[in-house]
VMD Tcl script that draws the C-alpha trace (Angstrom):
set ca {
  {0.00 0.00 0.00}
  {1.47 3.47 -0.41}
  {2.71 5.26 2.49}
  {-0.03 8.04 1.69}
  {-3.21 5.49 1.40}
  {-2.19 3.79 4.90}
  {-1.34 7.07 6.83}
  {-5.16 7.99 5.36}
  {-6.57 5.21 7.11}
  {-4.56 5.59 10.24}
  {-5.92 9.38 10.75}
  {-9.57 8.81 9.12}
  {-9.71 5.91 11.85}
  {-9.26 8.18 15.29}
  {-12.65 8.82 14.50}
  {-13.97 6.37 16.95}
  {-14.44 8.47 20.26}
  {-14.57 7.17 23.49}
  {-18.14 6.69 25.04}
  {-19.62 3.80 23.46}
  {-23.34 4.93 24.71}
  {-23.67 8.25 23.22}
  {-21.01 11.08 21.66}
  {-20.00 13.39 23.77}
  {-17.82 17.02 23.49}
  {-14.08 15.47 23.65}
  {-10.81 16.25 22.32}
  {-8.87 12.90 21.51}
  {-4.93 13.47 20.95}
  {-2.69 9.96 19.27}
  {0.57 10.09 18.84}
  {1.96 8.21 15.13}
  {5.26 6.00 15.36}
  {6.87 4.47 12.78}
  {9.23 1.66 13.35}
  {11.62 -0.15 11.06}
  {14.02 -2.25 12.57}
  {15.48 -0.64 15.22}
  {14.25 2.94 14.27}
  {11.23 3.46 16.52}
  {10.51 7.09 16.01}
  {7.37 9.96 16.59}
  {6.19 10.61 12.97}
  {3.11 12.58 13.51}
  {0.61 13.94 15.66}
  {-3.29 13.74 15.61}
  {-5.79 15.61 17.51}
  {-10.48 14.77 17.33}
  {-12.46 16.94 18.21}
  {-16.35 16.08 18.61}
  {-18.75 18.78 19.25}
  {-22.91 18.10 19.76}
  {-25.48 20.21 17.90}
  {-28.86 21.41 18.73}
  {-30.18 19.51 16.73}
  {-29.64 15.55 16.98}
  {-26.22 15.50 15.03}
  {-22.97 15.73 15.68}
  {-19.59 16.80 14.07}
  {-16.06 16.21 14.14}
  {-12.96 17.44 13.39}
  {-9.88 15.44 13.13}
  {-6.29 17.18 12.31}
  {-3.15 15.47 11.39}
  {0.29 16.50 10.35}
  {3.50 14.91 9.98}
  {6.61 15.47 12.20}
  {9.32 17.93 11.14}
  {12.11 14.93 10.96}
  {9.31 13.10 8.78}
  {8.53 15.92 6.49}
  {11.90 15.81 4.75}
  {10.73 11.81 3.30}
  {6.68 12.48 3.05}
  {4.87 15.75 4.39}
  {1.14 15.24 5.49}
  {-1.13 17.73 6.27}
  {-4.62 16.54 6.74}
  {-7.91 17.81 7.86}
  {-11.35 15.69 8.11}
  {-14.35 17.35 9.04}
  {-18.20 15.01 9.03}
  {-21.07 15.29 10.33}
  {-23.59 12.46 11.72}
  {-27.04 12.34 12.69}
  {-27.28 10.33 15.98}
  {-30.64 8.54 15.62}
  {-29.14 5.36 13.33}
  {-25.51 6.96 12.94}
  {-26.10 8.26 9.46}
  {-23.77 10.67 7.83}
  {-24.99 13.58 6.40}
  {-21.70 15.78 5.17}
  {-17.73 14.40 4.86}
  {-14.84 16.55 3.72}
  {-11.43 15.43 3.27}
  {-8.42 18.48 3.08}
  {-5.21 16.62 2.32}
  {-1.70 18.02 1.75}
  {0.48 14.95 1.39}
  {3.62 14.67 -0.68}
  {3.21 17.68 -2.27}
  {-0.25 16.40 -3.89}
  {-3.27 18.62 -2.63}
  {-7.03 16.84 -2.61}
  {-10.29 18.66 -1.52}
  {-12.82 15.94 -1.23}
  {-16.21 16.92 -0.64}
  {-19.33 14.34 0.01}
  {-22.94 15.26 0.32}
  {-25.40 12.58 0.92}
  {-29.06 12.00 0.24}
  {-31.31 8.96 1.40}
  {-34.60 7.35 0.02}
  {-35.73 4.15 1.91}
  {-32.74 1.61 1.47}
  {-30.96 3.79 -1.41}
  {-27.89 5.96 -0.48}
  {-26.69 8.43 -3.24}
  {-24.34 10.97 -2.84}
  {-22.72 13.91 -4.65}
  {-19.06 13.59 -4.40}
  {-16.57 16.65 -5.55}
  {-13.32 16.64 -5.90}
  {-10.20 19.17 -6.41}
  {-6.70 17.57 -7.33}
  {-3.48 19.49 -7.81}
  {-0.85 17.45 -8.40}
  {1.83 19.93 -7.80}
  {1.84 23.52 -6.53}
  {2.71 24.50 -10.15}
  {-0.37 23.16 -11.97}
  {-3.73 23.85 -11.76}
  {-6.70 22.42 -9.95}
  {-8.72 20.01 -11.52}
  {-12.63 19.90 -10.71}
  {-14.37 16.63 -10.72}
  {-17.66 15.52 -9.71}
  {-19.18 12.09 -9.25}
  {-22.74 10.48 -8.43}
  {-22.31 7.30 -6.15}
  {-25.25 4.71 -5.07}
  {-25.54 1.98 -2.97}
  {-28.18 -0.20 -1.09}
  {-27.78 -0.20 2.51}
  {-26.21 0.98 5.25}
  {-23.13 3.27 3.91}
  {-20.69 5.63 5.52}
  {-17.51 6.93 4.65}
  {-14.20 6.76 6.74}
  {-14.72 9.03 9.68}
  {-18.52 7.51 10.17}
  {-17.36 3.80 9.64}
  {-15.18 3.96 12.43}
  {-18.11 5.54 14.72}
  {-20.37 3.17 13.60}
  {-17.79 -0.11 14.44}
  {-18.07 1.15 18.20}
  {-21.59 0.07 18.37}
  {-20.68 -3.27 17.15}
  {-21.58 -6.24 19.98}
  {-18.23 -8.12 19.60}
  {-19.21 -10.27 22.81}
  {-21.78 -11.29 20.60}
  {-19.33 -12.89 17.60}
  {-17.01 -15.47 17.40}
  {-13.24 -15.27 16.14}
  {-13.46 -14.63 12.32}
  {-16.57 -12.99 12.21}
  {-17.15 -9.86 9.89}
  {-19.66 -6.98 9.32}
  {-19.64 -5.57 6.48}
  {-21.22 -1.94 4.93}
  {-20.59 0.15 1.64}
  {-18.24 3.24 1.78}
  {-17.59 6.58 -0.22}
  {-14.77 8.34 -0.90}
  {-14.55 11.17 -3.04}
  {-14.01 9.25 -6.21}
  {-15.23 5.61 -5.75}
  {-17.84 3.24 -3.54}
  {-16.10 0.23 -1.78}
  {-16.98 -2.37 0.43}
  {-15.45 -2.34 4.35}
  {-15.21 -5.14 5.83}
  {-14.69 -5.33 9.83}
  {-13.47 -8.70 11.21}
  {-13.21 -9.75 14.66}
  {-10.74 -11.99 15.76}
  {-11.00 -12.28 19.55}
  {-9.77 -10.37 23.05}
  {-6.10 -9.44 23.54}
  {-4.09 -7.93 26.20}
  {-1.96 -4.77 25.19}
  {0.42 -2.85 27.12}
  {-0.01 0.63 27.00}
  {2.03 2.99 29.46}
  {3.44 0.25 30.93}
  {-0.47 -0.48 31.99}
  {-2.43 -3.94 30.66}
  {-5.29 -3.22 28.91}
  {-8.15 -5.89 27.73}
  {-8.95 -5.26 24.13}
  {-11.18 -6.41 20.79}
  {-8.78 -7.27 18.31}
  {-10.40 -5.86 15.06}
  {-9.18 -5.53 11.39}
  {-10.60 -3.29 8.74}
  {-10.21 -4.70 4.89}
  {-11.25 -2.54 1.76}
  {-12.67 -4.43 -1.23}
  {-13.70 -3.21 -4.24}
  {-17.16 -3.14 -4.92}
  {-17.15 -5.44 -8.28}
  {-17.11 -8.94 -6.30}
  {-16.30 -7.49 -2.39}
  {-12.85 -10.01 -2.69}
  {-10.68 -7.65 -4.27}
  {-8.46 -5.73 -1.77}
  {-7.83 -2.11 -2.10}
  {-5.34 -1.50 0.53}
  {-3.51 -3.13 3.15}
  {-5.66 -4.42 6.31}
  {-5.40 -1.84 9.32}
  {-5.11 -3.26 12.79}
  {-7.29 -2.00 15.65}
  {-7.33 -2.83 19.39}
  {-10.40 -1.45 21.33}
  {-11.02 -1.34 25.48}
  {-13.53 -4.74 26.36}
  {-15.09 -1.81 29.06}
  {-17.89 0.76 27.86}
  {-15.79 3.26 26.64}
  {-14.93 1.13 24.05}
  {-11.62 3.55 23.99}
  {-9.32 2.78 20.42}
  {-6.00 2.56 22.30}
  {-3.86 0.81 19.44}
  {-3.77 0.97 15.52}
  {-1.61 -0.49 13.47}
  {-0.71 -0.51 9.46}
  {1.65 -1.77 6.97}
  {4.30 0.54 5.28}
  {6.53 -0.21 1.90}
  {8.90 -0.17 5.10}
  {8.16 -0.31 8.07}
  {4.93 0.15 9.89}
  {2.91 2.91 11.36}
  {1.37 2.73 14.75}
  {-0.68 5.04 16.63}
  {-1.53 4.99 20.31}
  {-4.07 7.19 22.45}
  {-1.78 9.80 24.35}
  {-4.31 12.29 25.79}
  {-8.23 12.37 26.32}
  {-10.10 15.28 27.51}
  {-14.34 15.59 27.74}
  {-15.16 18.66 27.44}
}
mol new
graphics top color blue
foreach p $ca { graphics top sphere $p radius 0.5 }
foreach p [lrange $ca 0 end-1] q [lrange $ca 1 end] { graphics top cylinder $p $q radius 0.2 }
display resetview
């Protein structure tokens, strides 16, 4: 998987917040290493934000850059901003603001709902380099079912009963980017003990595949690790991806309700 498409997924994934009941107003903070070998070094920072409206949605806000040591091999600069209506977690708005590599991409999701059927009006601005111009496209997707894109997806997976399932189990929903409809699969594969700040934690092991949507068998990227507290908070405390070299880890450094 390219470094860009995996450190995508990392960010887009902080998006599941801590109280498993209901969202709250919180301010999540993750630090990114990567490690190769012996190098086990900070490569970026990422901070959520979740605010509750007036009027039965919420939003979010998740920022992530790149550290200065890491900017020299691959800068990232990423912004991803949603918002979610409560009452059956359905997303209403997704934008995507990525500076990575030098490549800039505005993504832009609007979605509209009839019964079963999902559509969606997806722009997109692309600039390959700071020396050419924008390019404007715009897309119609549709799906049946339910179908989020990848800050709601990783809401949605907290309300997921994984007591309920056995080892190997998936769910599975339709997603959007700004260009193309997928299918995510989520696969449980039984409790784990981590170690975080020298401190045992009792986790659900979790994996997240993209498919495309032609035959759902086709990957699309490398699968992304998750680790999630057994207790109500349901708090993602470990991620984990695959790099060309190395891999990319983030863990939960700070959480704040607000």
């Amino acid at each position: 998987m390219k470094t860009k498409i995996i450190l995508s997924l990392m960010l887009s994934m902080l998006f599941l917040t801590a109280n498993a009941d209901k969202p709250r107003n919180e301010s999540l903070s993750y630090d990114i290493m990567f490690k190769w070998g012996l190098i086990n070094k900070k490569a970026g920072h990422v901070t959520l934000d979740t605010k509750l409206g007036n009027d039965g949605t919420f939003s979010s806000i998740l920022v992530g850059k790149s550290a200065k040591w890491a900017d020299k091999f691959y800068t990232v600069r990423d912004t991803l901003i949603g918002r979610v209506v409560i009452d059956g977690l359905k997303p209403t708005y997704y934008e995507k603001i990525s500076h990575e590599g030098g490549e800039f991409k505005h993504d832009i999701i609007t979605y509209q709902r009839s019964g079963n059927t999902v559509t969606a009006n997806c722009d997109r601005y692309k600039q390959k380099k700071a020396s050419q111009p924008i390019i404007h496209s715009q897309k119609m997707l549709s799906a049946e079912g339910y179908t989020v894109d990848m800050l709601s997806a990783f809401y949605y997976m907290r309300y997921i009963d994984y007591s309920a399932m056995k080892p190997g189990e998936s769910v599975t929903m339709n997603i959007f980017s700004g260009s193309k409809k997928e299918i995510l699969h989520i696969t449980y594969h039984g409790q784990e003990s981590i170690l975080l700040d020298d401190a045992s934690h009792d986790c659900y092991a979790i994996t997240f595949t993209f498919t495309s949507e032609k035959n759902g068998k086709v990957k699309t990227s490398d699968d992304l690790y998750a680790w999630i507290s057994t207790d109500s908070n349901r708090m993602p405390l470990k991620m984990e991806g695959k790099l060309p070299v190395g891999t990319v880890k983030a863990f939960l450094t700070n959480y704040t309700e607000k």
